[in-house]
C-alpha positions as CSV (number, residue, x, y, z in Angstrom):
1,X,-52.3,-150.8,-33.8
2,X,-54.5,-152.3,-36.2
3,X,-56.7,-155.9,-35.0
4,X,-54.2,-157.7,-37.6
5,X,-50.8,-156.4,-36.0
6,X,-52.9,-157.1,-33.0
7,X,-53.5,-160.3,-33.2
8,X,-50.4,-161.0,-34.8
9,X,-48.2,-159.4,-31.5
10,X,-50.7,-161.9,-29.6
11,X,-49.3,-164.7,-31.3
12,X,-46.2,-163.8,-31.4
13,X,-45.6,-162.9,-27.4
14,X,-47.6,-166.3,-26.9
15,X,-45.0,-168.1,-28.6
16,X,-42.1,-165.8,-27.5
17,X,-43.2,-166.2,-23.7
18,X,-43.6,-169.7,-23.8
19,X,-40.1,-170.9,-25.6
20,X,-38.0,-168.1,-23.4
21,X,-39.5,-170.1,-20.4
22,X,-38.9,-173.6,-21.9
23,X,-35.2,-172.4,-22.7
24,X,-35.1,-171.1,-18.8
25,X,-35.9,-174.4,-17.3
26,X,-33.2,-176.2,-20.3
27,X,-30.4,-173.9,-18.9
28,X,-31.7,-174.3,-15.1
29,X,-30.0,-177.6,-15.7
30,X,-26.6,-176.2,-15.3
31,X,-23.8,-179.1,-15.9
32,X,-20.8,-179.6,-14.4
33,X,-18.2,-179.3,-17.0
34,X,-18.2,-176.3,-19.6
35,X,-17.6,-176.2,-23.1
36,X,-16.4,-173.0,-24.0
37,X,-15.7,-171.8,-27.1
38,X,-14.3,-168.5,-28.1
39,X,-15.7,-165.3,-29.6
40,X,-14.5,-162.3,-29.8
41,X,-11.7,-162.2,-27.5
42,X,-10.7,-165.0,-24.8
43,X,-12.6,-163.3,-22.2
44,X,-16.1,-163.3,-24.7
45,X,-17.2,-167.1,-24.9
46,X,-20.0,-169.4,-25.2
47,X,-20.5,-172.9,-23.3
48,X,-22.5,-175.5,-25.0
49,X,-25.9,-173.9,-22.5
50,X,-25.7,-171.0,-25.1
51,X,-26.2,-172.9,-28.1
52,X,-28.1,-175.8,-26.6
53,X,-30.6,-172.8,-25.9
54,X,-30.6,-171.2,-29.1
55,X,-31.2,-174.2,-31.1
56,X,-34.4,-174.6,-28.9
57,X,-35.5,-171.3,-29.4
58,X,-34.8,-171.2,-33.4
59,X,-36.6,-175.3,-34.0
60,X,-39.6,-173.8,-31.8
61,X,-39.9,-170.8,-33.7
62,X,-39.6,-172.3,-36.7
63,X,-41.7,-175.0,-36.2
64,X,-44.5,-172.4,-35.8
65,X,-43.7,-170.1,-37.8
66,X,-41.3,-171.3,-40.7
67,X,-41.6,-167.9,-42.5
68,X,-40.0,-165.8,-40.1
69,X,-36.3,-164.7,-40.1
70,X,-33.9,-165.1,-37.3
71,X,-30.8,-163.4,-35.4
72,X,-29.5,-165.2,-33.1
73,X,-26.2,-164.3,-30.8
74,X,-24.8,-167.4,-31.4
75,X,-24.8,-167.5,-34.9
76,X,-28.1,-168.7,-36.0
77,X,-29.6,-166.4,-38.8
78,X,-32.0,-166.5,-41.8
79,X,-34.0,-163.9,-43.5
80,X,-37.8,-163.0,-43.4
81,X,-40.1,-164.1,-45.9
82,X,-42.8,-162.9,-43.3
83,X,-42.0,-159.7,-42.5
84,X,-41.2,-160.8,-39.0
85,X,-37.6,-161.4,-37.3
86,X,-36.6,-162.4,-34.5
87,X,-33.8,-161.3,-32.2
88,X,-32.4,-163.7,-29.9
89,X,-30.1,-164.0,-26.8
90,X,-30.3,-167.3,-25.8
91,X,-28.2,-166.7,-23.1
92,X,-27.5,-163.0,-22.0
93,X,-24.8,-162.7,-19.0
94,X,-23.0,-166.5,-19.8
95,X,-20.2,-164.9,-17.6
96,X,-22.6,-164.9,-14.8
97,X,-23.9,-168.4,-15.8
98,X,-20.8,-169.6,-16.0
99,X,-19.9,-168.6,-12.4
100,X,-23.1,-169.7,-10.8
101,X,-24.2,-166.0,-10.2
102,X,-28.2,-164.7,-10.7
103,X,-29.6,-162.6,-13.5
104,X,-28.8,-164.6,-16.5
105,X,-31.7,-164.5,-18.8
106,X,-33.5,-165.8,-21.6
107,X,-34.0,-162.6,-24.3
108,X,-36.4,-162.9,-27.1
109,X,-37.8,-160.2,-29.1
110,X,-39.7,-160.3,-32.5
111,X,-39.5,-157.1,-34.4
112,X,-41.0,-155.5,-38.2
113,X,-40.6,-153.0,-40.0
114,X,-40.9,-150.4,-37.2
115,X,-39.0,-152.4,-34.4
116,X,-39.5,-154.6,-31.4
117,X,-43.3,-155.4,-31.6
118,X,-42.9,-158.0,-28.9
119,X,-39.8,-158.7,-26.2
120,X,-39.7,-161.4,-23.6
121,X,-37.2,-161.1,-20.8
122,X,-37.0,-164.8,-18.6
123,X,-34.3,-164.8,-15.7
124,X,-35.3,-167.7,-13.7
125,X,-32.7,-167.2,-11.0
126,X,-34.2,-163.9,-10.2
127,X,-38.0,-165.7,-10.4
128,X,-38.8,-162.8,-13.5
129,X,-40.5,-162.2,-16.5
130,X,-40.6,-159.5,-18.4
131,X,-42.7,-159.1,-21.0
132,X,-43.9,-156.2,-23.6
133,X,-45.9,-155.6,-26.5
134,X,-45.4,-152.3,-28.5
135,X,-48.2,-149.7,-27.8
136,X,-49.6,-152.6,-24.7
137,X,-47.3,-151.5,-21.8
138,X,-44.9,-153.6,-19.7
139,X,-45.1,-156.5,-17.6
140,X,-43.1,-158.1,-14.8
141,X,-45.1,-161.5,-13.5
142,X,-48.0,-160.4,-15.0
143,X,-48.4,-157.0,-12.9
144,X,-47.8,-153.6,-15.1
145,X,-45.1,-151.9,-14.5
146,X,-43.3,-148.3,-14.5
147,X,-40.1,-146.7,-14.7
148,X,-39.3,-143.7,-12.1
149,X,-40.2,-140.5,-13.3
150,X,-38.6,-137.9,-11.0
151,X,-35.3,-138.6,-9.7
152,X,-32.5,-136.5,-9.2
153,X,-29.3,-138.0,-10.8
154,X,-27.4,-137.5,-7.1
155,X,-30.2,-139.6,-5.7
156,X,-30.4,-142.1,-9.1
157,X,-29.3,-145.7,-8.7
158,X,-27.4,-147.0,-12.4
159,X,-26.5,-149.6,-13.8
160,X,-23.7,-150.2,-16.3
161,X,-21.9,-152.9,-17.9
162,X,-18.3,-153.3,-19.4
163,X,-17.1,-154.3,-23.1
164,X,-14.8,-157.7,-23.5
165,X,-12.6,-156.3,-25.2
166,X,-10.8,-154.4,-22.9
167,X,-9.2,-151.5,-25.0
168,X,-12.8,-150.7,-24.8
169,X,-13.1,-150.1,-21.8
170,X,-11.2,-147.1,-20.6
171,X,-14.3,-144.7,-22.1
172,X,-16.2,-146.8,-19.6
173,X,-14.2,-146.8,-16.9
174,X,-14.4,-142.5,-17.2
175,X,-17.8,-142.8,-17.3
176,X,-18.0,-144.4,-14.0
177,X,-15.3,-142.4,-12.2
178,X,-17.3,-139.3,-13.4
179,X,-20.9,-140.4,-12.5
180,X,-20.0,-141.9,-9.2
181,X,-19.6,-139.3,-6.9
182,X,-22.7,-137.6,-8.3
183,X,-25.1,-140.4,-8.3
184,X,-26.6,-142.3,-5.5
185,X,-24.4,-145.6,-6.8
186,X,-23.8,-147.6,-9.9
187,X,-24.4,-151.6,-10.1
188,X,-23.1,-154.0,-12.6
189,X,-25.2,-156.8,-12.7
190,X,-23.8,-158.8,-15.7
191,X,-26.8,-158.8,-18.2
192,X,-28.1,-155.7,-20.3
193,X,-31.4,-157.1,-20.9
194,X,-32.3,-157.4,-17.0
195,X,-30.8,-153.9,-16.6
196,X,-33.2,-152.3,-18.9
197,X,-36.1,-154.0,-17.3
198,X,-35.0,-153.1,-14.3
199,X,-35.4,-149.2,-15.7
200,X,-38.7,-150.1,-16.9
201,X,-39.9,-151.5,-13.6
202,X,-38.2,-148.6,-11.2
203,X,-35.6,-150.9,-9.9
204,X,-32.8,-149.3,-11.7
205,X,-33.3,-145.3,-12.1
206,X,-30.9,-144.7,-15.5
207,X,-28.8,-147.5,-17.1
208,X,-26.0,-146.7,-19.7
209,X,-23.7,-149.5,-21.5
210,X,-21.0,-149.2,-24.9
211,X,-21.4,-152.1,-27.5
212,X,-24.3,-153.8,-27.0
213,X,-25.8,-155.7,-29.9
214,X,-29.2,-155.9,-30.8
215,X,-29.6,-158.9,-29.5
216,X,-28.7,-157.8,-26.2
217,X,-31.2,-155.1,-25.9
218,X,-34.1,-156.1,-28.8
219,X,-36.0,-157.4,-25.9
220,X,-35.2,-154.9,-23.1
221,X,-35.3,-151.9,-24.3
222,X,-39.4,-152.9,-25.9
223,X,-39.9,-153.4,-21.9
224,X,-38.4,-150.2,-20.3
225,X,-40.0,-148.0,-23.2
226,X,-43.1,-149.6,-22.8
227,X,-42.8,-148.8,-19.0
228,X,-42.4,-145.2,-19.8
229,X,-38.6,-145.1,-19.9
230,X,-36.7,-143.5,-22.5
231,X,-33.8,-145.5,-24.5
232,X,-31.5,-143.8,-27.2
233,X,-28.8,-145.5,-28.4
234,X,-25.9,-143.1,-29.6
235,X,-23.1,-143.0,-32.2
236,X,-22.0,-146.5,-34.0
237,X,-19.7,-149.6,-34.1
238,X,-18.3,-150.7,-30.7
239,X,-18.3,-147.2,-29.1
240,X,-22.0,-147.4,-29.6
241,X,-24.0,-145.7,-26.0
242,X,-27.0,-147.1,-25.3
243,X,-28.6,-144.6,-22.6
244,X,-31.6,-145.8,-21.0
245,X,-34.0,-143.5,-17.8
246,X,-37.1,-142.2,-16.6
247,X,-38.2,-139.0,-18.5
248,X,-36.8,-136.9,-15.9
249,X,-33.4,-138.2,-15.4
250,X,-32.6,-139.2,-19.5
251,X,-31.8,-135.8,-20.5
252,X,-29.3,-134.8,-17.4
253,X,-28.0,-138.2,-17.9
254,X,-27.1,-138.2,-21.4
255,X,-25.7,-135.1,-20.9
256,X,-23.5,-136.1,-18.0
257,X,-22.0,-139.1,-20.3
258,X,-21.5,-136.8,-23.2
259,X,-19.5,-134.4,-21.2
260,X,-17.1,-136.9,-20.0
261,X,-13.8,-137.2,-21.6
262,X,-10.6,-139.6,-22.0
């Protein structure tokens, strides 16, 4: 990395860090009556958290840094005149949110024209941040951090996640029935981008999800490859695999999912 892009992914996790936190502490505010508002089918929503939180993140960003371009989940998007982007989740696992469950996180991640340069990861129910700069390693609360390296996939613990659309789902309902008895167990925490840096910091040995958006793992995936986990993501559109695992355990558990048919 050159001491411009340097100093440039600086700024840029500065400002990332700090707006992912400030959007944490907006939604920690959880109210008492939803909003919701339909997306792609009646079981994929948004409550008025989700864009309460992404307006934040896009006036702070902007504010700063008016040149950049933005994709954001819930809608907000511009192009770069910069050369810089960035991809937001203002509010990855709503359902869990909604619910009153843990792991529901702030996901920001500013990428050019070679990818996430910077991801920020904030779950304040789970007291976590992540955060990443490409070619600077990965960080959970400040301490560096490291996927697993060697483990088995009948000792590896995964993690998964299901599509809303629910004609989507049989292809990840195999998946599981086929991986179960020959892992050590699957979770399903409700949030992608915690589940990749949960790979990155050895908390989750392998992760594998269908039809996530870049948004969803923009952020994530720059933390568990930074931690020394690798992340592929395979084929396109909804049936889209995004495999993530220590160096050991990617190959056998790519080709475990590849192997499984409906």
């Amino acid at each position: 990395m050159t001491p411009e892009t340097s100093r440039l992914a600086s700024e840029l996790h500065q400002l990332a860090e700090s707006v992912a936190i400030a959007a944490g502490e907006l939604l920690m505010q959880r109210p008492s009556h939803f909003d919701l508002t339909e997306k792609s089918t009646a079981i994929d929503f948004a409550t008025q958290m989700d864009e309460k939180a992404e307006a934040l993140i896009v006036e702070t960003i902007l504010r700063a840094r008016p040149d950049d371009g933005i994709i954001g989940e819930e809608g907000a998007a511009r192009p770069s005149d910069s050369g810089i982007t960035w991809v937001i989740d203002p509010l990855d696992g709503t359902v869990n949110y909604f619910y009153g469950l843990p792991g529901w996180n702030v996901s920001i991640a500013a990428r050019d024209d070679k990818g996430s340069l910077v991801g920020v990861v904030a779950a304040p129910t789970i007291n976590s941040l992540w955060h990443a700069i490409r070619g600077g390693g990965a960080f959970h609360n400040g301490q560096k951090i490291g996927c697993s390296s060697h483990v088995a996939l009948d000792r590896a613990l995964l993690g998964t996640g299901f599509a809303y659309d629910v004609a989507d789902r049989a292809i990840q309902i195999a998946m599981v029935a086929s991986l179960i008895p020959r892992t050590r167990d699957i979770r399903r925490m409700g949030s992608a981008a915690v589940d990749l840096c949960h790979v990155g910091m050895g908390a989750l040995d392998g992760y594998f999800e269908h039809g996530l958006k870049e948004w969803d793992w923009a952020a994530g995936a720059l933390v568990a490859t930074e931690a020394g986990a690798h992340v592929a993501h395979i084929g396109d559109g909804a049936r889209k695999l995004t495999v993530a695992a220590g160096p050991g355990l990617f190959p056998v558990l790519q080709e475990a999912l590849a192997c499984v048919e409906i």
